[in-house]
Each structure stands twice: as C-alpha cells, then as structure tokens.
C-alpha positions as CSV (number, residue, x, y, z in Angstrom):
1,X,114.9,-65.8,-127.6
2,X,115.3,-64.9,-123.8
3,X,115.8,-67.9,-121.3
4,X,115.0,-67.6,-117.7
5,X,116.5,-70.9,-115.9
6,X,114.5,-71.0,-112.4
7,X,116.1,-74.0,-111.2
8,X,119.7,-74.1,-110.1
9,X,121.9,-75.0,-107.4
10,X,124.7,-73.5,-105.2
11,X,127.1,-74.1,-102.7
12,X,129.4,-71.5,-101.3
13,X,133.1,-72.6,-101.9
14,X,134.1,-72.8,-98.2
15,X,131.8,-72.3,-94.8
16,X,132.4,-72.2,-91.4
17,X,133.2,-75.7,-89.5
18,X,129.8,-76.3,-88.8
19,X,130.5,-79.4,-86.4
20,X,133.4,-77.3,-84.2
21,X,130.5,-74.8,-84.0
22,X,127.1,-76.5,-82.7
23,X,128.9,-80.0,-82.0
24,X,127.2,-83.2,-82.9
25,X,127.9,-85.1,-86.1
26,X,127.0,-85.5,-90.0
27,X,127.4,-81.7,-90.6
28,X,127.8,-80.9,-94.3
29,X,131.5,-79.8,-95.2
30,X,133.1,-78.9,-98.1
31,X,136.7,-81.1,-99.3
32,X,138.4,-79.4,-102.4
33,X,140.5,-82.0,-104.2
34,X,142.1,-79.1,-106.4
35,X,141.7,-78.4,-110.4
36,X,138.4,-77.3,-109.6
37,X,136.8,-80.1,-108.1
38,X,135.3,-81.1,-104.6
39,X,133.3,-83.7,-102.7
40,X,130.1,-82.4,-100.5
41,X,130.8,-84.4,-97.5
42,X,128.3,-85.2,-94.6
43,X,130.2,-85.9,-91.5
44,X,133.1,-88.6,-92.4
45,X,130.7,-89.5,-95.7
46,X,131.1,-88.8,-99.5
47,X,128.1,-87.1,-100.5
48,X,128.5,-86.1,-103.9
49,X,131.2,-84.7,-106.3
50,X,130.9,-80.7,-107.0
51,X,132.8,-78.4,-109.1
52,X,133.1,-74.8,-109.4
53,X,130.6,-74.6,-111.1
54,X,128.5,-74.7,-107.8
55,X,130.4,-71.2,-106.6
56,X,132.9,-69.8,-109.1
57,X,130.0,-67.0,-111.1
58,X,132.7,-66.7,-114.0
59,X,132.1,-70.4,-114.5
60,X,128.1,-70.4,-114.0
61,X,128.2,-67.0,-116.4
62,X,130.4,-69.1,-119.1
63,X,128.1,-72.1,-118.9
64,X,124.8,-69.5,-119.3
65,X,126.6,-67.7,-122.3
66,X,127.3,-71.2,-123.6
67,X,123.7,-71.7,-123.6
68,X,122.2,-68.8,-123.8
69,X,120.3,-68.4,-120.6
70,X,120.1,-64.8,-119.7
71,X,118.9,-65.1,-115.9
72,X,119.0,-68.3,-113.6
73,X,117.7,-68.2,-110.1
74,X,119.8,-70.7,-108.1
75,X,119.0,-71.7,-104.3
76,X,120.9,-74.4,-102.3
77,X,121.2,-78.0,-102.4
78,X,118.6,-79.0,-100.0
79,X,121.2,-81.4,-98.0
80,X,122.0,-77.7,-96.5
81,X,118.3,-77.2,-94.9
82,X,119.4,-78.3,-91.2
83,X,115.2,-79.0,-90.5
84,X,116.8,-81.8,-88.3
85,X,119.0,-79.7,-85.7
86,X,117.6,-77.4,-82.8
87,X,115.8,-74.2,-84.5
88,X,118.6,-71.6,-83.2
89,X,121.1,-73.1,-85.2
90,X,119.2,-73.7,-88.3
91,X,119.0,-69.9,-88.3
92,X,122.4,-69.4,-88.2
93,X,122.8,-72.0,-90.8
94,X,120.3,-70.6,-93.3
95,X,122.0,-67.2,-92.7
96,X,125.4,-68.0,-93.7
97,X,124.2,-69.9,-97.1
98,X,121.8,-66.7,-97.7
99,X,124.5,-64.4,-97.1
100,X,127.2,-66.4,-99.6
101,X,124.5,-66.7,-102.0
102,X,123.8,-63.0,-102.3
103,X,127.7,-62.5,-102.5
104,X,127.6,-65.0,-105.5
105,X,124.9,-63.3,-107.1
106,X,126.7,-59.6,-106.5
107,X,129.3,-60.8,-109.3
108,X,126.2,-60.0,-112.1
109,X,123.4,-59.3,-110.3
110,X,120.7,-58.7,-113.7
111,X,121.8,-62.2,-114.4
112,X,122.0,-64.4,-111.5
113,X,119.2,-64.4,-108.7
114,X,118.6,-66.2,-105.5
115,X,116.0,-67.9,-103.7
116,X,116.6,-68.2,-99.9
117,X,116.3,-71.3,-97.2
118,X,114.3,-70.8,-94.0
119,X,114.5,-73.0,-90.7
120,X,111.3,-74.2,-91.5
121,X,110.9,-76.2,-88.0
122,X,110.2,-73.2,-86.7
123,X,107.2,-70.8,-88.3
124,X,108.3,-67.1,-86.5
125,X,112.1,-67.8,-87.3
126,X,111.4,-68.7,-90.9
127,X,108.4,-65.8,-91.5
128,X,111.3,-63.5,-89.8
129,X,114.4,-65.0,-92.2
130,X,112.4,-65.0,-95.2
131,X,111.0,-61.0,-94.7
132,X,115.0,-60.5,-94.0
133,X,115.9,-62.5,-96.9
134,X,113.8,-60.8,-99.8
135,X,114.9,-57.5,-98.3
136,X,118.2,-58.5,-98.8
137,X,118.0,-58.9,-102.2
138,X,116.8,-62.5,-102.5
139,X,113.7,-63.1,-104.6
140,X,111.9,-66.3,-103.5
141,X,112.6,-68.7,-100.9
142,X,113.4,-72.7,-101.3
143,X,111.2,-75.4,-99.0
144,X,112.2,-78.7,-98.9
145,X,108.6,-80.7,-99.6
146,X,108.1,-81.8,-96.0
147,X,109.8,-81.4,-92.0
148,X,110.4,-84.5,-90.5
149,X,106.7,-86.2,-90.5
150,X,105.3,-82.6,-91.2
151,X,103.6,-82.4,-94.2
152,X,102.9,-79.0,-96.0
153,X,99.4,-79.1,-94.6
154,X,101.1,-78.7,-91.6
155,X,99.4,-75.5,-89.4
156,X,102.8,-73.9,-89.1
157,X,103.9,-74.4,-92.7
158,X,100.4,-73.5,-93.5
159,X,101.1,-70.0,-91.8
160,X,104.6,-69.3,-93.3
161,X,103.1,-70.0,-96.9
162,X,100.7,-67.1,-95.8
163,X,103.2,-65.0,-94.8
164,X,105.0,-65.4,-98.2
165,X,102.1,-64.6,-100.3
166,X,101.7,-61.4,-97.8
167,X,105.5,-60.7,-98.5
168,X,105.3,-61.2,-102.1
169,X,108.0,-64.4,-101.7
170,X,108.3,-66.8,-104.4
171,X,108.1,-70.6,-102.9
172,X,110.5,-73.0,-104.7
173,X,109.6,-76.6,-103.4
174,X,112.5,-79.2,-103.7
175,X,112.2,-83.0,-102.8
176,X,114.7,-84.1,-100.6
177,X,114.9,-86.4,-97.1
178,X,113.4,-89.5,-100.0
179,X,111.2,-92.2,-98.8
180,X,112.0,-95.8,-98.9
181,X,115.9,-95.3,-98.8
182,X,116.7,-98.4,-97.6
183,X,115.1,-100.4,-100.4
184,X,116.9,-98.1,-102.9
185,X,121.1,-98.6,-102.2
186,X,121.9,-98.5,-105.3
187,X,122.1,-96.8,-108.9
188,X,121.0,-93.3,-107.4
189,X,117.2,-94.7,-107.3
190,X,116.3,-92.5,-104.7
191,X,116.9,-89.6,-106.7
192,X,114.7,-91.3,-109.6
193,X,111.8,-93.5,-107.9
194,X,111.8,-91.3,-104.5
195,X,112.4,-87.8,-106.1
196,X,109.2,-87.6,-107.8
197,X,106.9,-89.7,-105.4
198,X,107.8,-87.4,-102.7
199,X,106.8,-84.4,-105.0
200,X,103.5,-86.1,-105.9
201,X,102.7,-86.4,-102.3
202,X,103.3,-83.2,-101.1
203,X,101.0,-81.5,-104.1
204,X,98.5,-83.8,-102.8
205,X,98.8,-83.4,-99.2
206,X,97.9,-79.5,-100.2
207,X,95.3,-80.5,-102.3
208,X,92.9,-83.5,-100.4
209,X,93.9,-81.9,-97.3
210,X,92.1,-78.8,-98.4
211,X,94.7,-76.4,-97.2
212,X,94.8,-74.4,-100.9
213,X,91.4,-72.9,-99.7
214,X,93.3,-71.7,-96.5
215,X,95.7,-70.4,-98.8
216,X,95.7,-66.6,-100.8
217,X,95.8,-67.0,-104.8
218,X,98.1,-64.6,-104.5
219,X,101.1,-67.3,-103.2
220,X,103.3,-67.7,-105.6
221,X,104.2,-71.6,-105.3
222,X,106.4,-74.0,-108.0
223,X,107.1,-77.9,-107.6
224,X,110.4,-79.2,-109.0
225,X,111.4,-81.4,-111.6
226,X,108.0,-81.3,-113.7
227,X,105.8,-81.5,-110.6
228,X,107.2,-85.2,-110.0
229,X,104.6,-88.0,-110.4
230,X,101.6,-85.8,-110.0
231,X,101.0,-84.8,-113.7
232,X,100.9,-88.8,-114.9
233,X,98.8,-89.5,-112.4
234,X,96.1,-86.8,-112.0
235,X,93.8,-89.1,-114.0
236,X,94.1,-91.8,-110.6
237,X,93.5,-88.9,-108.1
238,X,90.5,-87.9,-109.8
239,X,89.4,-91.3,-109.9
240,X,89.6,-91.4,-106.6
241,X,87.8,-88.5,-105.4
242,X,84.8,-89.5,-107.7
243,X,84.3,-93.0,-106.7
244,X,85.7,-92.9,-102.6
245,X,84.3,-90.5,-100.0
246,X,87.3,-90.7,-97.9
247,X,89.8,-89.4,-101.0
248,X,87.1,-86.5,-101.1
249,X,86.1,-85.9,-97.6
250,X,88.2,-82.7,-97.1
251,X,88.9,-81.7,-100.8
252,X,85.8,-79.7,-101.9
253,X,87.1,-79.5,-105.2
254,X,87.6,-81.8,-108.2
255,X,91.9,-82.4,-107.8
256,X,92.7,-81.6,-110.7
257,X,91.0,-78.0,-110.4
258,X,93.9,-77.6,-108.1
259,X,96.3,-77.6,-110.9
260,X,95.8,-73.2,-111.4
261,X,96.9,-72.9,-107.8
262,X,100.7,-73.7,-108.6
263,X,103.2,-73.9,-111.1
264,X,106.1,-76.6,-112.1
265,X,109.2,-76.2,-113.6
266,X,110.0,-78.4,-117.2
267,X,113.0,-80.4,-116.0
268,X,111.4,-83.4,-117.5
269,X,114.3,-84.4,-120.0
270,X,111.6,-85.7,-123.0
271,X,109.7,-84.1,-125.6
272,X,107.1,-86.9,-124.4
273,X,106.5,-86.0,-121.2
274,X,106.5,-82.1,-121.7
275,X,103.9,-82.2,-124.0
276,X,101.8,-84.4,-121.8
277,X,103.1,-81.9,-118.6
278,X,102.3,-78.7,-120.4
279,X,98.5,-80.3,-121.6
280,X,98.1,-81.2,-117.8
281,X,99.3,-78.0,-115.9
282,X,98.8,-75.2,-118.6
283,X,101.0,-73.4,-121.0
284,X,101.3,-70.2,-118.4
285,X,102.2,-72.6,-115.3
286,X,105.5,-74.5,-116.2
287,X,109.1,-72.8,-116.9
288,X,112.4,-73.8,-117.4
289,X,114.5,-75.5,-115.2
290,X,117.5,-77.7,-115.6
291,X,118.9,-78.3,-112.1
292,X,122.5,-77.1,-113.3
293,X,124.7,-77.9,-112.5
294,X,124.3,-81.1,-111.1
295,X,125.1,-84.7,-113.4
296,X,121.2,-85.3,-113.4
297,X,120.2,-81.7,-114.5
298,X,119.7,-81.0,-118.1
299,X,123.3,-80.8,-120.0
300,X,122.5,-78.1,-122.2
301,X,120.0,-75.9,-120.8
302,X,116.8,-74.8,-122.6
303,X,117.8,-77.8,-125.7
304,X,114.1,-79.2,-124.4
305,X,112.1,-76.7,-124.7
306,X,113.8,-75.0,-127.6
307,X,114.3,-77.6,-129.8
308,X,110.7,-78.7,-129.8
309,X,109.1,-78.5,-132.5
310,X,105.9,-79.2,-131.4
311,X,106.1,-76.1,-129.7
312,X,104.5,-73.2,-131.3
313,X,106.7,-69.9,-130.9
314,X,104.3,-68.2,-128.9
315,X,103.9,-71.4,-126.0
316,X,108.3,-71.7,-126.3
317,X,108.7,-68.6,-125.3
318,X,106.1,-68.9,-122.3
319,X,108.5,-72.0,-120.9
320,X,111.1,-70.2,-121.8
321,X,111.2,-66.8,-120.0
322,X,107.5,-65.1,-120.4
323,X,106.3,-67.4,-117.3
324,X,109.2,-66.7,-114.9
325,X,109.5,-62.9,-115.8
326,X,105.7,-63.0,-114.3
327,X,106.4,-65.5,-111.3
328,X,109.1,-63.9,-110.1
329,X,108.7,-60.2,-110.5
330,X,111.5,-60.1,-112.8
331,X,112.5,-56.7,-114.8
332,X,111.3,-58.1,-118.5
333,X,113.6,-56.1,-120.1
334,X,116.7,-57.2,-118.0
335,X,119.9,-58.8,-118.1
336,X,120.8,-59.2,-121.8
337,X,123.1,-61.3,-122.5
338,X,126.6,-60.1,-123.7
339,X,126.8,-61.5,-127.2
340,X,122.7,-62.3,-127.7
341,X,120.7,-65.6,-127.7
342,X,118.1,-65.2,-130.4
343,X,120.4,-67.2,-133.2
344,X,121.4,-70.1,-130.8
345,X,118.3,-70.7,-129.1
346,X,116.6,-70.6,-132.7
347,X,117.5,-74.1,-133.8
C-alpha cells in the first residue's frame, strides 16, 4: 500500500551567517559536531540536537525505503519563520530556506516535496513569495498558527489565505511561538501541553470569529499533530455556542460544522485517539504525518495507521495516501518506490 507522509521537517546543512548579515541577536545557526550530528543553535543557545537526517536526501530516502513511504512533503522547522524581525529580511530569510529546500527535493523529486515559508508579517511580501514559491516547484506553503498577537482571523492573514486558495497553495499550519513558557521549564512540556492548545485556538479563532465564511471552500488548509486539542474537545465548543450568546455571536454556524472546512494530519501516536480523531474530522480529512525526523515524531512511520486493525482497508488507505494525493495535487500514480511497499506495510 502507498504511503504519502505530509508532515516532515528540514533544515539545510549550512546557511548564510544570518546575524553578520542583518545584525541583532538570537539568529538560528547551524553547529556540526561531526559523524553526522549537529545542534540547531539560536544565538549563543542549544536549541535542539539534529542529524542528517534533516538535509542529507540519501539518508531521508533510506529511512522512507525503510518504511515504506513513497512521497513525504517536508517544510521547515518553524524556529526558521523570522515573523519577529523587520519584513525585508524575513524575505530574504524565507528565500534562502525555500531555495535549499527545493535543492533537497531535486535529489528525487517524485519522492520528496516541499511546502514553502512566507514572511507572514507582511500580506503583499508573503502573497508575492508564496505565488514565487509554487512556481518554483514547491507545492504548499507552511504558516506558523499565529504572528505575534495576530491571530489567523487576522484581516491580513485573512487575505493571504485568499490568495492561496486563488493560487491553488496548500496551507500547512504548524504550532510554534507556545503559550505559557514560563510555567513550562522543564520536560519539553511546551511541546506537549502548549503544542496542542495553541492548535486548538487557532482552529477556533477561524471558526467563532467567523472568518471560514470569508474564506473560498476551495482553500486547501491542514492543522498539525491531529488538529491538537480541538478534536477532544469539540463536544465543549459546542456546548458553548448552544448555551452562551457571546461564544455564538459571530459564528453563524454550529462549530463543529466547521470540521469540512479543513483537514488534520494523524500524528496522534494511539490507536485510541485516531479512532476518536477520524470519527470527529471524517475519514477523507486526516492523512499521515509523523513529524520525521524529529525524537517526538512517529519512529516508524505509517506503523499507526497501518497496523490498525480497526481500520477497514478501504479507510487505511484514505490516511494513508488517497487523502493527500487529493490535497495536494499529487500525480497518483507517482513515485514508486524502488523495491515496493505493499508486503511491509501489510502487517
């Protein structure tokens, strides 16, 4: 059976010295260690340990052959979006990590994919990088969830969505920037209390806000990691919108009508809460992801989905492929793999 992973990460091996550059501090660097291995610094700081993995495709193709993934759309880590520093050189920013991620995909381009990053501070810079991007071969473009205190109600957000529908971009939407950091110091609990809050709240901010009925049907829009909080807590939001007027006072809809106006990916790491995600959003709106190839991603991509027996063939290969083939315009009948997945992914 086909997979299509939809959620991966990046990061070129080396960049320019941002810092020398623009000036200022906390730029994102890269320090190889050797044997493979590197730490993603910010400024003076230890960020997080990387490996090849992130930029070496002979590696990423291994691991996919290892698994059996046929395609995987990858897109940076979101420390990378520069929505913080003055619009000009966000541009020049986003460039450089568009440009190395098309050079990374040019090593099998049937098989590996890209979704762009945008200087989403600024609506004309990012409507004019993502119309460049997807002519140069990208395929979707990655948002982070909000800009500052921006929300993605936000008017000018609001207007780049609509210009993505109108260019027929794909709109990956990654948490990052977490809430509440300073109560969280410890045991990466940003990453697994903030993560999914911030998710939940940006679905929601589209949804009670009422900007999905100031945006086409035809956008093409997916939430990370399972939609976050949102699916277990639909039953609340609807609760809400029955019983308070101010919940419902600019949502003309029932929330959890809202559900067929975007898709999630199934990085959700339980048989449990897949079942309950794929009740709650639809068989046709969630697709593999695992977040490769980072420690918190899933270790053996697709094992979720395929090994689920609860699954019925038809459904598995929705998650598996069928879903992103349709989101993302993909060629169906492209990039087999070298050696076949049907007898690994069977099990």
């Amino acid at each position: 059976m086909k997979m299509v992973d939809i959620h991966s990460h990046f990061l070129p091996r080396t960049w320019p010295d941002l810092a020398a550059r623009f000036g200022g501090a906390d730029w994102p660097s890269m320090k190889h260690l050797g044997d493979g291995n590197a730490m993603l610094m910010v400024g003076d700081r230890e960020f997080r340990p990387v490996t090849s993995a992130c930029w070496d495709a002979a590696v990423r193709l291994q691991a996919m052959d290892r698994d059996g993934v046929d395609v995987q759309i990858m897109c940076v880590t979101p420390l990378l979006f520069a929505y913080h520093r003055p619009a000009a050189q966000a541009l020049e920013c986003v460039r450089i990590f568009n440009d190395a991620a098309r050079e990374l995909c040019a090593h099998a381009p049937r098989r590996l994919k890209s979704l762009c990053q945008v200087p989403l501070q600024d609506t004309d810079l990012a409507c004019r990088e993502v119309s460049r991007a997807m002519a140069d071969g990208h395929i979707g473009v990655q948002i982070g969830n909000h800009v500052g205190l921006r929300e993605l109600n936000d008017a000018g957000i609001i207007t780049f969505l609509q210009h993505c529908a109108a260019v027929g971009a794909a709109v990956f939407v990654h948490p990052w920037d977490m809430m509440a950091q300073e109560r969280m110091p410890k045991y990466q609990l940003p990453w697994l209390v903030s993560m999914p809050a911030e998710t939940q709240l940006s679905i929601l901010w589209l949804i009670l806000s009422g900007a999905f009925e100031r945006l086409p049907r035809s956008l093409k829009l997916c939430f990370a990691h399972g939609g976050g909080s949102f699916p277990y807590l639909l039953g609340r939001v609807d609760n809400a919108w029955r019983h308070r007027d101010i919940v419902r006072e600019d949502c003309p809809q029932l929330p959890s009508s809202y559900v067929e106006r975007f898709y999630v990916d199934a990085a959700v790491f339980s048989a449990d809460a897949l079942a309950f995600l794929v009740k709650t959003m639809g068989e046709d709106r969630v697709m593999l992801g695992s977040d490769y190839p980072f420690p918190l991603g899933e270790q053996q991509v697709g094992k979720l989905i395929g090994s689920d027996a609860s699954l019925s063939p038809r459904v598995r290969a929705k998650l598996l492929h069928a879903n992103a083939t349709a989101f993302f315009g993909l060629d169906a009948g492209a990039a087999p793999m070298a050696h076949g997945v049907g007898a690994r992914r069977s099990a």
